[in-house]
N, C-alpha and C positions, 0 to 999 in steps of 0.2 A: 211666974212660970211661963207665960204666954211670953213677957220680953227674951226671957233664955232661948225658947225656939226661934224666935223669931231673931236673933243674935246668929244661932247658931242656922240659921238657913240664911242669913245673911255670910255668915263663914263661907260653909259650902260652895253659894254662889262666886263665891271673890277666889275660891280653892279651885272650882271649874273654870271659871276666866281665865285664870293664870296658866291652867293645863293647856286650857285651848289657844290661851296665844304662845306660847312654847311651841304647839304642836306644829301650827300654823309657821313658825319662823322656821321650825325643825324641816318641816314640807318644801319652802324658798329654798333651805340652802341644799336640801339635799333628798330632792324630789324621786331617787333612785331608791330609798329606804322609807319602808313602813313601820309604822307599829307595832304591825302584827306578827310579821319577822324581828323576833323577840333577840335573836342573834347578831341579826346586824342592824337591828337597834340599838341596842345596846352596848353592840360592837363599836358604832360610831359615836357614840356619849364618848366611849371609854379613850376611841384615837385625841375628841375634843379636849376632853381632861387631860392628857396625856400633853398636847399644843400648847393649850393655857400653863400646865406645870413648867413646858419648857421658856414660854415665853415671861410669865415672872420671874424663872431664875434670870432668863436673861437683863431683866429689868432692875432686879437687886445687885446684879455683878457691874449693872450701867451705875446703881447710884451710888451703892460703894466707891465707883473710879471718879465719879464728878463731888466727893463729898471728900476724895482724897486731896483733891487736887481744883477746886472750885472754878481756875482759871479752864480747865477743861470746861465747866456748862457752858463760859462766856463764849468759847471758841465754837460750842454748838446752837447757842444763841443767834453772831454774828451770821454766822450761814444759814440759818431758816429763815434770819432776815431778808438777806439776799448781799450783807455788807461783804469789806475784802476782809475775809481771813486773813489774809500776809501782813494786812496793817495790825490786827489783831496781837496775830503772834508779836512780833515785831515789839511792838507797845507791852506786852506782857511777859517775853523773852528775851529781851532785846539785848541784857548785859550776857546771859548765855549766847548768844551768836555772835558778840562781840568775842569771848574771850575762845569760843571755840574757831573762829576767825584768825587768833591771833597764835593758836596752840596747830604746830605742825600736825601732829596724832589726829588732829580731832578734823583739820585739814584734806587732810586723804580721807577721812574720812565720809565728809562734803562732798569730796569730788566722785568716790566709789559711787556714792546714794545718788549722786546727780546721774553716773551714768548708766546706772541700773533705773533710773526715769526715761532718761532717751532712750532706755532697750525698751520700756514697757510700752512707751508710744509708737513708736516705730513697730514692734507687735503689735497693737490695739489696732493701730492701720491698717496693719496688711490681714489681720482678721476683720476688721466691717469690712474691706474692700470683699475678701475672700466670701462673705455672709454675703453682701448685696447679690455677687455673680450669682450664688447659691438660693436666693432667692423665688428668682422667679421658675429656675428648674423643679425648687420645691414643691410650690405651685403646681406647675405643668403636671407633678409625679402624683399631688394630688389629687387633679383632675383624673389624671388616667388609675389611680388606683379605684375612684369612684365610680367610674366607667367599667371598670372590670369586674369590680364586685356587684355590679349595678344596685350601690347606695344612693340616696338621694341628698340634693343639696343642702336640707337641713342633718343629714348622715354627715356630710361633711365640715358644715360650719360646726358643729359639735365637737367633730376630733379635732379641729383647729382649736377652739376654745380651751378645749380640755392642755392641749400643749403650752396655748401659747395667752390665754386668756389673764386677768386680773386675779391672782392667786390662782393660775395653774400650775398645771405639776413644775415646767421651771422654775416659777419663780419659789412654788415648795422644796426644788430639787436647792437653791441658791439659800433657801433657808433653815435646809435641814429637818423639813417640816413633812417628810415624806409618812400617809397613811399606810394604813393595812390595808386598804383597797388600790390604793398605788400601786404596794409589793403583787398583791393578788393577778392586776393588772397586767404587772412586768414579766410575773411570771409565768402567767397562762398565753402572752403572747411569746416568750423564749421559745415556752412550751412548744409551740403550735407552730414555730418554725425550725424545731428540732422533727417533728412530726411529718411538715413539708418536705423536707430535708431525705428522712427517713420514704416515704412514698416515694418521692421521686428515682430514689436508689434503688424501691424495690419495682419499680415500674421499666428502668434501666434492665434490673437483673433479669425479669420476666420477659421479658424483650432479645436480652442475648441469648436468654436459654432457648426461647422461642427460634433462632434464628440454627442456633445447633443443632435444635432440633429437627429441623425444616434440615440443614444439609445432613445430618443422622439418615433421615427416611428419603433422599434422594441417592444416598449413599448404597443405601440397602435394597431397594428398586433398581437399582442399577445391576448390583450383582445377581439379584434375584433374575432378572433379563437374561445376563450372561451366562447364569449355571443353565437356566430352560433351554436357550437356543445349543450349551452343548452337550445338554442329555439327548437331545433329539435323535432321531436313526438316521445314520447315516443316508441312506434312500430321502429320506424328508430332507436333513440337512442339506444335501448339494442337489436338490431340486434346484431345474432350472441351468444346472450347469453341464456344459458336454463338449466333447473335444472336436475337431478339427468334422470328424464325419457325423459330429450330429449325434452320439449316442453317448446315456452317460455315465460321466467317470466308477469304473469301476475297480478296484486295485487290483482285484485277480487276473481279469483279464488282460488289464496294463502289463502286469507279469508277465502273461502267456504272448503277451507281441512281442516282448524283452527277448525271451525264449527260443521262440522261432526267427527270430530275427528279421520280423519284419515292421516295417515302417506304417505300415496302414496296420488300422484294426483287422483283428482276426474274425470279424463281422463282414469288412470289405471283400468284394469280388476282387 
């Protein structure tokens, strides 16, 4: 009786060791998830399982092709080596490039595949050339993005990693190994530049209306000026103004010098 307990707390123990170093590996690779966020725990077992499914099929469809064809593994042998492939083939192909050498069809066909090789180098070229210029701009845009948002240099060595580190998102983007916190990632930054996007416009718009509005109310102070000064009474109105002797403009009396026919005001001696 005593040995079965003592069995079974030996169990346990060897049950909790193995939780705790799971957890402990789970923690290394992916220090952004907890346990206790049961969601994206669980969430990321399930992308993990999801990786490994894709990467044994890819492993059964690799030994399928090297079980079909054997001289294939030699040819991946040879180059983990570090030997020449070309002698390989050659040695293992050699009466096939003989007769496809000697077959017009097969001929042109040599020569297309060669020159769809000189296209691909001559593009590979002019893209590292085109990468290195782009380089250090990159850089630089780093810096100043760090600078603007004022994150800090471990802020930065982070999203660098994140892109361009030992199983980052490129090299997952080159293997088809994209997560749900990838997509999550992609999305919420689309997002946030469709949101940018959108502020800026309405910042634009509040802006134009703002300025409509400003010549609206200079528009209308204006008029508002114009009708006061000609509701005014005549007498206020032409204050200030008077003819030739000094006294002022008054229409009646204007008439009555019309009248009489004289030249001076009918006020003058």
């Amino acid at each position: 009786m005593a040995d079965n307990r003592e069995q079974q707390a030996t169990e346990t123990q060897r049950q909790k060791s193995r939780r705790e170093a799971f957890m402990e590996r789970f923690a290394e690779r992916y220090p952004d998830v907890t346990a206790d966020d049961e969601e994206a725990f669980y969430g990321r077992l399930g992308d993990e399982w999801d990786r490994m499914d894709r990467s044994d099929a890819a492993q059964r469809e690799l030994g399928e092709l090297l079980a079909n064809d054997p001289r294939s593994a030699g040819f991946l042998m040879v180059m983990r080596k570090g030997g020449n492939p070309m002698e390989y083939l050659i040695e293992q192909y050699g009466e096939d490039f003989r007769e496809a050498l000697n077959d017009e069809a097969k001929a042109k066909e040599f020569s297309a595949a060669f020159s769809k090789y000189a296209e691909k180098q001559a593009k590979d070229k002019e893209l590292q050339a085109q990468a290195e210029a782009n380089m250090q701009r990159m850089l630089d845009d780093l810096d100043a993005a760090k600078a603007e948002g004022s994150f800090t240099d471990d802020d930065a060595a982070k999203a660098y990693s994140y892109l361009y580190g030992d199983g980052g998102l490129l090299d997952r983007i080159i293997t088809n190994d994209i997560t749900k916190d990838d997509w999550m990632m992609l999305m919420k930054a689309a997002n946030y530049d469709l949101m940018q996007q959108d502020a800026n416009a309405r910042v634009a718009e509040a802006r134009q209306e703002g300025e409509v509005a400003g010549r609206n109310a200079n528009i209308d102070l204006n008029k508002r000026k114009r009708t006061k000064t000609s509701n005014m009474p005549s007498d206020v109105s032409q204050s200030g103004r008077g003819d030739a002797g000094g006294r002022k403009g008054d229409p009646l009396l204007d008439r009555l010098d019309q009248i009489v026919g004289r030249n001076r005001s009918v006020w003058e001696d």
